[in-house]
LUMTI-274768 format. One line per 5 residues: number of its first residue (from 0); for each residue x, y, z of C-alpha. Coordinates in nm, 4 decimals. Layout:
REM LUMTI-274768
NUM	X,Y,Z  ...
//
This chain:
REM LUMTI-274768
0	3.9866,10.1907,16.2690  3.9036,10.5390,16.2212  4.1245,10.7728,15.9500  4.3827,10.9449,16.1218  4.4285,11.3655,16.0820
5	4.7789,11.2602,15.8717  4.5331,11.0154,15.6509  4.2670,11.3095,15.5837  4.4674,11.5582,15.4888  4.6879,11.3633,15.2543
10	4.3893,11.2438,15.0271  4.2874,11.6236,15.0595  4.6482,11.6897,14.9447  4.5958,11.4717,14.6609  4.2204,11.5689,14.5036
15	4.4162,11.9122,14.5300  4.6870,11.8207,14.3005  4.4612,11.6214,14.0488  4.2206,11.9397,13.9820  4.5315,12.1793,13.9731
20	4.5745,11.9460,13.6690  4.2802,11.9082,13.5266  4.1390,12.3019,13.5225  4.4985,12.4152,13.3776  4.4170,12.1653,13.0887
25	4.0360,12.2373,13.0853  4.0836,12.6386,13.0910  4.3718,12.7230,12.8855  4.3955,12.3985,12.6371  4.2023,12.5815,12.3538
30	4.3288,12.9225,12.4406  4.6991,12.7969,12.3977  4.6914,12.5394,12.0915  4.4680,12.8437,11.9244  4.5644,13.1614,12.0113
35	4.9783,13.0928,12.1274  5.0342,12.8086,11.8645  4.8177,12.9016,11.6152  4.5991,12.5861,11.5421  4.2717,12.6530,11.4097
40	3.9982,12.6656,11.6665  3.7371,12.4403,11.5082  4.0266,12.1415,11.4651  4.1210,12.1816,11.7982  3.7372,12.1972,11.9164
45	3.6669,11.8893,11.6983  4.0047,11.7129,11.8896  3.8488,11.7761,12.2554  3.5185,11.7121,12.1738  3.6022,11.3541,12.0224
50	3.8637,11.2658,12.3366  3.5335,11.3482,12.5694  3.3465,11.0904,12.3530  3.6128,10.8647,12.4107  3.5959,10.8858,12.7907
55	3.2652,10.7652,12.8130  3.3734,10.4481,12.6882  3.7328,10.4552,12.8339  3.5647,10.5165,13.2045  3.3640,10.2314,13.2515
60	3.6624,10.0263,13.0915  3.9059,10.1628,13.3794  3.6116,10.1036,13.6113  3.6587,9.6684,13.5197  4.0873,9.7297,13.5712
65	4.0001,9.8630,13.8831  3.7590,9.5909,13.9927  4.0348,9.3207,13.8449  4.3435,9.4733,14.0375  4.4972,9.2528,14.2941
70	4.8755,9.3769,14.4251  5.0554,9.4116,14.7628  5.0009,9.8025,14.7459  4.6430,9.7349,14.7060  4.3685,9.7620,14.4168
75	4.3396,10.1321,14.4407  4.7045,10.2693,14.4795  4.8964,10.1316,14.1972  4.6807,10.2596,13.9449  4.6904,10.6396,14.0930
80	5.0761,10.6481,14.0981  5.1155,10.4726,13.7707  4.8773,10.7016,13.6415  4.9868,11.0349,13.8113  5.3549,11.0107,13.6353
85	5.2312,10.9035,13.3344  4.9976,11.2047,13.3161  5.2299,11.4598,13.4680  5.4254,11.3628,13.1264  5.1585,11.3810,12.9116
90	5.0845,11.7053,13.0743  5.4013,11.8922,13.0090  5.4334,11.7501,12.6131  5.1039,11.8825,12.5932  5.2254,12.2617,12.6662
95	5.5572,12.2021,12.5154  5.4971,12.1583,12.1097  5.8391,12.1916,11.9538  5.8611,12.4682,11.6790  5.7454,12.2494,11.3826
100	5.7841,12.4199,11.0304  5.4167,12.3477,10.9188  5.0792,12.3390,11.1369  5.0079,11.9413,11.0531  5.3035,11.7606,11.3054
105	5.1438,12.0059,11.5639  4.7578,11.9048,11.5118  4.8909,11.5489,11.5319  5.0872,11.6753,11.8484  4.8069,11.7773,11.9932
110	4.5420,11.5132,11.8905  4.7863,11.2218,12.0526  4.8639,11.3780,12.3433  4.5561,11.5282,12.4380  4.3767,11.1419,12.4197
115	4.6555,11.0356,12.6216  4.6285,11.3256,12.8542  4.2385,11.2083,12.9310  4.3631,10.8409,12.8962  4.6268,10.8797,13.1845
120	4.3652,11.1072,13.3867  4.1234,10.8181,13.4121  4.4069,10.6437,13.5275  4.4160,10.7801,13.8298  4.0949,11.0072,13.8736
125	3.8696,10.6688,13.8796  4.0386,10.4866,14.1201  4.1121,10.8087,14.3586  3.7245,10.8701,14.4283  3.6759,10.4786,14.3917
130	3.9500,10.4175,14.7365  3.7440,10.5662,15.0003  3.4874,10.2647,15.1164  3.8524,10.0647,15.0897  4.0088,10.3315,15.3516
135	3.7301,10.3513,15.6073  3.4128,10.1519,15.7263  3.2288,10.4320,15.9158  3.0203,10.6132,15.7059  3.0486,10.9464,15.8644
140	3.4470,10.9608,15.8307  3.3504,10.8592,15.4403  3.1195,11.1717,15.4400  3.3612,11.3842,15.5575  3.6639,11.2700,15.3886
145	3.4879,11.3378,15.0290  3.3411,11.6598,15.1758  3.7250,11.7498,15.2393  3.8501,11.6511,14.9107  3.5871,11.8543,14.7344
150	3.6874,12.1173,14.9063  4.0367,12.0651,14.8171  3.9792,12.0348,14.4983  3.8094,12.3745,14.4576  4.1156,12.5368,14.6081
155	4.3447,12.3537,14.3276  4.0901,12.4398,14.0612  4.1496,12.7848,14.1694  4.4877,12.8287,14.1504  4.5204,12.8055,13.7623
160	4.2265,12.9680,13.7145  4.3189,13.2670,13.8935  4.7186,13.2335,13.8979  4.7827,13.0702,13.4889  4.7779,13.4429,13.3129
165	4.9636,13.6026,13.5441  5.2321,13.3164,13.6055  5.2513,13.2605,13.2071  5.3674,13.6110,13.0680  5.6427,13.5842,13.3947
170	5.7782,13.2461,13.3132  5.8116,13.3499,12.9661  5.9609,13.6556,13.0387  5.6584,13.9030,12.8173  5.3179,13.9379,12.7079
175	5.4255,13.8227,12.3586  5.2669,13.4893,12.1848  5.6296,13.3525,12.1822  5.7236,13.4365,12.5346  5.3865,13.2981,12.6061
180	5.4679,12.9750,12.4346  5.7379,12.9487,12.6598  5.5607,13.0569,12.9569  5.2818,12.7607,12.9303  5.5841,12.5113,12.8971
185	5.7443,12.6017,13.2283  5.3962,12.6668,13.3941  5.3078,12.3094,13.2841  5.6073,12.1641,13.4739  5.5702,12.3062,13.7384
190	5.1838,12.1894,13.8085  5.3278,11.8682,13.6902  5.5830,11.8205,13.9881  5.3411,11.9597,14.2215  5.0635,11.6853,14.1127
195	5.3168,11.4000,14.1508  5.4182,11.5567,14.4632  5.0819,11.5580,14.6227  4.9691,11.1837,14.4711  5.3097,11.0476,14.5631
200	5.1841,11.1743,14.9298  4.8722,11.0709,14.8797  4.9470,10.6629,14.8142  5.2011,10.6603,15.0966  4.9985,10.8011,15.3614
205	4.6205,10.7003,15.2425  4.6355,10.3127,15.2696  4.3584,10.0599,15.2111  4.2609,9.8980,15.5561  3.8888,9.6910,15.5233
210	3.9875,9.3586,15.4921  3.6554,9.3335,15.3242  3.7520,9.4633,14.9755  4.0869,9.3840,14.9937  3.9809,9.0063,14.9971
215	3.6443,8.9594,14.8726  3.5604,8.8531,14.5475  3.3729,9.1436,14.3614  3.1376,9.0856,14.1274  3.2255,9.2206,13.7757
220	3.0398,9.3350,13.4803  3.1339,9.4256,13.1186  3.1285,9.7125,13.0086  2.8033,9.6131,12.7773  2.6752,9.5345,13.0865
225	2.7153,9.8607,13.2461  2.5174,10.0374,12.9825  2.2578,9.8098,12.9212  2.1848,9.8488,13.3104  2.1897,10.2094,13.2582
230	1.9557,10.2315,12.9933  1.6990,10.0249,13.1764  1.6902,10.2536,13.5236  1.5174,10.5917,13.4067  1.6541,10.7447,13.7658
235	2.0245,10.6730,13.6980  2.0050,10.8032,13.3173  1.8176,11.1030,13.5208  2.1725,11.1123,13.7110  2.3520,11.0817,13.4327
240	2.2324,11.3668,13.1854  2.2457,11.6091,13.4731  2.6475,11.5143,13.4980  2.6428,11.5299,13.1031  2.4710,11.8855,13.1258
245	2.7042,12.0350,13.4352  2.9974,11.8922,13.2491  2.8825,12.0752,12.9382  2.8449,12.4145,13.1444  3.1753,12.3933,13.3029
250	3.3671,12.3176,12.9863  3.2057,12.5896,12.7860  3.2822,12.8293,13.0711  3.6137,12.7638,13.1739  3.7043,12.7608,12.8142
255	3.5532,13.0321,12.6702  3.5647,13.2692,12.9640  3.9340,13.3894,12.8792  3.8354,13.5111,12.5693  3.5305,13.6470,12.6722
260	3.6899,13.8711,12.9283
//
């Protein structure tokens, strides 16, 4: 059964509202726990570099869930909704540090909630690319269903990036480090209900129809397993240090290019 027009744009809708999430955190994390709360940057580099080390372990291990899940919503869908609120959450406690009388509740502040905000993300970000051979057979619709939701999620990586330091100083009613402060908190909710808004969409439109993977049994592999594969096909660890390298690029420049300009 091909994807219907209503089916398409919906998971557009939702790789949308999962990158409106993730450049907001990826852009401005440093810039606000540094410059608006007043966290030294080298503590707060040392926190984001050791959550990314983290993921590497923590994506193969949501990979297995994944691969495990059996429910009446499907293997794909509970996991993005359960993980969209639970981020969205994690997401506005991360902008919204409560005026602490020392600096040390706030680097713990940030240090829990920034592992839970990549924990969360995984949540849902793994199996969101993961559903599409579960939502169509044909392998042109699955071509141009993930050329769509790149696309998409360009346009929500956008918005923050060009919208956040405008919005901010509005919301928090001046161009002040304390109206700031408050500026990032509202700013935060809002891309929070507009990221549940578009997953919420998302699982009720995009459903999982090939009866294939909803049945069959899959074959699974620990997580040892995974990496010991990797390390003995030169062409995927070829793969995988050019995603290591991009990944490097684009977090160095979408969090270093505020203070640059």
């Amino acid at each position: 059964m091909s994807l219907s027009g209503r089916e398409k744009a919906s998971y557009g809708l939702g790789a949308f509202g999962k990158d409106i999430v993730y450049m907001v955190v990826a852009s401005y994390i440093l810039f606000y726990y540094e410059s608006v709360i007043g966290i030294n940057s080298i503590y707060v580099g040392a926190v984001l570099m050791a959550a990314r080390v983290f993921d590497a372990f923590n994506d193969p291990l949501m990979g297995v869930l994944v691969a495990k899940t059996k429910s009446r919503w499907g293997r794909f869908r509970p996991w993005i909704f359960t993980g969209t609120v639970l981020n969205a959450v994690v997401l506005y406690a991360l902008f919204a540090v409560p005026q602490f009388s020392s600096n040390q509740p706030t680097r713990v502040w940030l240090a829990v909630f920034y592992i839970l905000w990549g924990v969360t993300y995984t949540f849902m970000d793994i199996p969101f690319w993961s559903m599409i051979p579960a939502i169509t057979k044909i392998g042109k619709e699955r071509e141009d269903i993930s050329s769509m939701a790149r696309s998409c999620s360009g346009i929500g990586s956008a918005i923050p990036t060009v919208l956040t330091m405008k919005i901010v100083p509005f919301l928090g009613g001046g161009s002040a480090m304390a109206n700031y402060r408050i500026g990032f908190k509202y700013w935060a909710l809002i891309i929070a209900v507009v990221f549940v808004i578009c997953e919420v969409i998302c699982c009720w439109n995009v459903k999982e129809k090939t009866s294939e993977i909803a049945t069959e049994k899959m074959e699974r592999h620990s997580v040892v397993d995974m990496f010991r594969s990797l390390f003995h096909n030169d062409q995927a660890l070829i793969v995988v240090l050019a995603i290591i390298l991009i990944n490097m690029s684009l977090y160095i420049t979408s969090s270093l290019m505020l203070y640059y300009f």
